[in-house]
C-alpha positions as CSV (number, residue, x, y, z in Angstrom):
1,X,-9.3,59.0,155.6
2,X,-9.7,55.2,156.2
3,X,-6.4,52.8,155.9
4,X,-8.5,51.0,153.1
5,X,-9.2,54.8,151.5
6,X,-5.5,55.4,151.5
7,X,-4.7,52.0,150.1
8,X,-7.4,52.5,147.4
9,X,-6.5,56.0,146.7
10,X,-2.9,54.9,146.2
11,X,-3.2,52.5,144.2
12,X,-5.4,54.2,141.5
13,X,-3.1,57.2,141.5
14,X,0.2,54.7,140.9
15,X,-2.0,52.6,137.9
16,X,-2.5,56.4,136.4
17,X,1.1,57.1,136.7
18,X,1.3,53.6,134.6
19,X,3.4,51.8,137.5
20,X,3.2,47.9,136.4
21,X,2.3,46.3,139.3
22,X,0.1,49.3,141.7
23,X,-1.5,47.1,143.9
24,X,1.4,45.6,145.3
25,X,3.5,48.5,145.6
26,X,0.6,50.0,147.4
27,X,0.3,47.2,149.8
28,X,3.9,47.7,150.3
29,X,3.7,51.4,151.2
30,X,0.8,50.6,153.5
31,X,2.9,48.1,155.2
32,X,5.8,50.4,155.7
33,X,3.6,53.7,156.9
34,X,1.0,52.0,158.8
35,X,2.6,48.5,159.5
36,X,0.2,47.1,158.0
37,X,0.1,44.1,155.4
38,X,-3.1,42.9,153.3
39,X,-4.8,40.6,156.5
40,X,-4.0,43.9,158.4
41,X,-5.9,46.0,156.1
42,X,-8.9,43.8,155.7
43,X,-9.3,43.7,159.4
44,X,-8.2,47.5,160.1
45,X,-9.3,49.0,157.2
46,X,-12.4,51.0,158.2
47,X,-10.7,52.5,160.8
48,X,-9.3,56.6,160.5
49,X,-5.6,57.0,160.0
50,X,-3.5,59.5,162.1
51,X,-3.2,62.5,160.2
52,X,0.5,63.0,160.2
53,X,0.7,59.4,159.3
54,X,-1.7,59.9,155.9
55,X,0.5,62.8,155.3
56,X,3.2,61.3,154.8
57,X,2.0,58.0,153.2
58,X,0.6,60.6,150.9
59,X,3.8,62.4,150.1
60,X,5.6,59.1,149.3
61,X,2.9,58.0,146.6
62,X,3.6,60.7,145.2
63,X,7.5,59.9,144.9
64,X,6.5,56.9,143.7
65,X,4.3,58.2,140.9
66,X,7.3,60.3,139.7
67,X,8.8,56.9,139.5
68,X,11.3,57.2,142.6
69,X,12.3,53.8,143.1
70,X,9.8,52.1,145.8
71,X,13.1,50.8,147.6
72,X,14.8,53.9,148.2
73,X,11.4,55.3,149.7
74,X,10.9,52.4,151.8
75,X,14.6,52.6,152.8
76,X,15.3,48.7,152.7
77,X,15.0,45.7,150.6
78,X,15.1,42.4,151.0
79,X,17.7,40.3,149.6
80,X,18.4,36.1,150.5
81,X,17.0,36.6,153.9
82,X,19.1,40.0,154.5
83,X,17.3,43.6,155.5
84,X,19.8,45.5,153.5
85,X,19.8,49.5,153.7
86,X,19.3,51.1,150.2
87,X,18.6,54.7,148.9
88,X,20.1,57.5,146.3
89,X,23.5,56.7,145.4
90,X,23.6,52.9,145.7
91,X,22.5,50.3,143.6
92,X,19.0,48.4,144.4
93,X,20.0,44.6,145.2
94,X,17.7,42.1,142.8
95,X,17.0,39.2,143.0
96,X,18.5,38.1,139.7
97,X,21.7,38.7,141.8
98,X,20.9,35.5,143.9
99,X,22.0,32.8,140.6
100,X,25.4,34.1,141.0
101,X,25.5,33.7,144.9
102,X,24.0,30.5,144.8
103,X,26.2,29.1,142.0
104,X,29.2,30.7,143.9
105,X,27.9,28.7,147.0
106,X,27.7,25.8,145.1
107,X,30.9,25.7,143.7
108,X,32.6,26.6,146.5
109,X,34.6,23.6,148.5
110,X,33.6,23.0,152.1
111,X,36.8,21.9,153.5
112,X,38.6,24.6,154.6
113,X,38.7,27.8,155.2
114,X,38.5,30.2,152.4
115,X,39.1,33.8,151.5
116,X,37.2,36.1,149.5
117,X,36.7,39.4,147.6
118,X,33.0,41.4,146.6
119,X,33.9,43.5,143.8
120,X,31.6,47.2,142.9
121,X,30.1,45.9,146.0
122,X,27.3,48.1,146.5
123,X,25.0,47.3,149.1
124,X,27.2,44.5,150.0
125,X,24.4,42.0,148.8
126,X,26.9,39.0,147.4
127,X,29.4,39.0,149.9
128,X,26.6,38.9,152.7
129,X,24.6,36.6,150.6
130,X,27.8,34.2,150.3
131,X,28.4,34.0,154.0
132,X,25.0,33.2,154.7
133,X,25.9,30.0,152.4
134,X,29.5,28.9,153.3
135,X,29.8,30.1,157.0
136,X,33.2,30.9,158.3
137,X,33.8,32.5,154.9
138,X,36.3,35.4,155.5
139,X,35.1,38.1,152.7
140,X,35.9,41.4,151.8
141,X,34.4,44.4,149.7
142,X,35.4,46.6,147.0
143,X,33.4,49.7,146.5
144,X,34.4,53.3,144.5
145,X,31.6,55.6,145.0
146,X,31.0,57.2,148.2
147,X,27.7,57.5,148.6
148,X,27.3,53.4,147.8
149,X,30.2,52.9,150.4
150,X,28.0,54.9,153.4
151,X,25.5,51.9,152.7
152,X,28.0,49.0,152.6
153,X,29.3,50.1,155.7
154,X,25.9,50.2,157.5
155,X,24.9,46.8,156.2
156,X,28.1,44.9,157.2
157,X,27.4,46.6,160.4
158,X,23.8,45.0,161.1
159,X,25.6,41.9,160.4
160,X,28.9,41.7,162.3
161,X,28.8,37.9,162.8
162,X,29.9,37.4,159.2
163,X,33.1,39.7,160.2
164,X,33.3,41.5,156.4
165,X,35.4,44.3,155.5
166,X,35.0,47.6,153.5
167,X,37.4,48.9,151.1
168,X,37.4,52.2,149.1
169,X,38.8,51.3,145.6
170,X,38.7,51.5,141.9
171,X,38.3,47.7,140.2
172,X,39.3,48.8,137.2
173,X,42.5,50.1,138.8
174,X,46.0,47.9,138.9
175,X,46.4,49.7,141.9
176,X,44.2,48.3,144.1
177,X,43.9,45.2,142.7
178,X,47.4,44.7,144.1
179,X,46.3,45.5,147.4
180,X,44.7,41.7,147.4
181,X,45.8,38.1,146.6
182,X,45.8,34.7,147.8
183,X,42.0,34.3,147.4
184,X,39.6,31.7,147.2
185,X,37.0,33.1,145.4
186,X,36.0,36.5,143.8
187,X,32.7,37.7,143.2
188,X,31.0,40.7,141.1
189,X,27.8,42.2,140.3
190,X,30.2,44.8,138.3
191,X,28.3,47.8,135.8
192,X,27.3,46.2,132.5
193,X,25.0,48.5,130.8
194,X,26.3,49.3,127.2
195,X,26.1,53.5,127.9
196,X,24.5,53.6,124.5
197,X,21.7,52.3,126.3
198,X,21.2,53.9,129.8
199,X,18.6,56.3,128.1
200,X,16.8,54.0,127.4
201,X,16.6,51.9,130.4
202,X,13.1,52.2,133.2
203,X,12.9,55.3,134.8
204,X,12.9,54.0,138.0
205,X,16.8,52.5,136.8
206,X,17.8,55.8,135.9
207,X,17.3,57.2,138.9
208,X,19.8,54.5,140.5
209,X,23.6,55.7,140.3
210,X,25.0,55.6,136.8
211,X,28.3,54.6,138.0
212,X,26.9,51.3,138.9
213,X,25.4,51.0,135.6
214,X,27.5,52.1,133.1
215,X,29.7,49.3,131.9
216,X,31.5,51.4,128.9
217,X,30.9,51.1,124.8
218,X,30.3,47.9,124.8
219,X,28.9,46.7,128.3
220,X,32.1,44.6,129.4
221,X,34.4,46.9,129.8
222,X,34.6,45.6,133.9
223,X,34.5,41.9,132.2
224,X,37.7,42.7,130.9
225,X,39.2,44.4,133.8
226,X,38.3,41.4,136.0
227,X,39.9,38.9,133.7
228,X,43.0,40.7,133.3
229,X,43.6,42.5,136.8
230,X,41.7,40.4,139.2
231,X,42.1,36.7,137.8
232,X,45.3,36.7,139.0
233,X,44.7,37.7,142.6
234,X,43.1,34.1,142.8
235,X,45.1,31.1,144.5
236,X,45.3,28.4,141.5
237,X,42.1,26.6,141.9
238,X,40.3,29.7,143.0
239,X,37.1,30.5,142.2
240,X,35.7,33.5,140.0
241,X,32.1,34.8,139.4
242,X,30.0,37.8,137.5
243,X,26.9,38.2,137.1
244,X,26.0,39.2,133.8
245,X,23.2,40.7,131.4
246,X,21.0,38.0,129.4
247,X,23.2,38.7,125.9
248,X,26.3,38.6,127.4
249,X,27.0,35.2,128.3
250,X,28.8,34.0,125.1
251,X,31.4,37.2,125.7
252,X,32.1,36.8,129.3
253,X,33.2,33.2,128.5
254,X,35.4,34.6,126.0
255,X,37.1,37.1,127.9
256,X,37.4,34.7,131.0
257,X,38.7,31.7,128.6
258,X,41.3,34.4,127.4
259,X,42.3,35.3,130.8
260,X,43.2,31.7,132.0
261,X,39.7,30.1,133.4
262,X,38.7,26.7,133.2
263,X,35.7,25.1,134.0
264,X,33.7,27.8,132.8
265,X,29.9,27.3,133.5
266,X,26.9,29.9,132.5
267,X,24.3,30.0,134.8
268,X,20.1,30.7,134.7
269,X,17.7,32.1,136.3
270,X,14.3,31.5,137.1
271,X,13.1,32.3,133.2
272,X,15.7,30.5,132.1
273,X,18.1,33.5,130.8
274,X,21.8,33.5,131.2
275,X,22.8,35.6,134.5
276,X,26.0,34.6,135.7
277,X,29.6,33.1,134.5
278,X,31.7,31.1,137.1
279,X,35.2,29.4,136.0
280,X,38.6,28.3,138.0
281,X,41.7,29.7,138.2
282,X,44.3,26.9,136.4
């Protein structure tokens, strides 16, 4: 077959599998099996592709059409100018994630040096992110599951100029909470998914790791943890942040007032929806 035969092919069989947007995840595929993007294809596209090369652009629409997440086939993702590693076991970095980086950023001071913590860290997205914005940042990562830690360790590894460092640990443990102190700033993406409502969630999102979903009865139960066990690893002045779901804002603020913040600010993304708390330590 053609590349434009494959791209075609692919992206009827993804609009049958009732993907929302086929033709761009078929460009997308095309680019990562064939290297190439849409110019490519309009100027390559008559000519045959290498059979093992169809094959397995073949096998991976398929994986798509069964509604594997595109990132984990493709194997990386984009995220604030980063090539991240992603796949089963670790959460998919998004790019509503980038309001609470760039608030963080913004509210950091510029003066001096400054410490920092990425809690349920994942990929490692947000303390990455954050050194890209306040170089000479000295951060470090939190991370329970080990599966997500075998990526977090492979992405602060394609990036050892920012000089991050890994830490197996449970945020919602005392424990290792008091492994940490004096910081400057701590960051979260944590879990915030009310589990009443994982099953109901996209399939691709329920094929991502449930433990980075799953944010207890109620959605904050991490909200709470950070408030109460994490607040006080700040230095006074110190700087906290979450991201949050879009019904959740009013709550975080709550919790955070109660643990001691000030300055509390709720922050929007591009459509305008709440997606990220930020507040001081008194």
């Amino acid at each position: 077959m053609t590349y434009r035969a494959l791209y075609l092919t692919c992206r009827r069989r993804l609009a049958g599998a009732g993907l929302e947007d086929p033709g761009t995840d078929a460009a997308l595929l095309c680019q990562h099996f064939f290297s190439l993007d849409r110019p490519g294809l309009a100027v390559h596209g008559e000519e045959p592709c290498p059979e093992d090369k169809e094959r397995a652009f073949l096998r991976a629409v398929e994986e798509r059409a069964a509604r594997r997440p595109l990132q984990y086939i493709l194997g990386r993702w984009e995220f604030m100018g980063l090539s991240l590693f992603v796949g089963e076991g670790v959460l998919v970095p998004r790019e509503d994630t980038a309001v609470l980086v760039e608030a963080l950023g913004e509210r950091l001071p510029s003066h001096r040096p400054l410490r920092g913590i990425d809690l349920c860290a994942g990929t490692g997205a947000v303390a990455l992110g954050l050194c890209g914005l306040r170089p000479g940042l000295q951060m470090e990562c939190v991370e329970l599951s080990e599966e997500a830690f075998g990526y977090l360790e492979k992405n602060l590894g394609q990036y050892p100029r920012y000089g991050v460092r890994a830490h197996r640990g449970d945020v919602l443990s005392p424990e290792t909470a008091g492994r940490f102190g004096g910081l400057d700033v701590i960051a979260a993406n944590p879990p915030y998914i009310a589990e009443s409502t994982l099953p109901t969630l996209q399939p691709e999102v329920r094929k991502e790791p449930p433990m980075a979903l799953d944010g207890g009865p109620d959605g904050l139960s991490f909200y709470r943890a950070i408030g109460e066990l994490w607040a006080p690893r700040l230095r006074h002045g110190g700087l906290l942040g979450v991201e949050i779901g879009e019904e959740q804002g009013q709550a975080v603020l709550d919790i955070f007032k109660a643990a001691g913040l000030f300055g509390l600010a709720l922050h929007k993304d591009w459509a305008g929806l709440p997606r990220a708390v930020t507040g001081y330590r008194e």
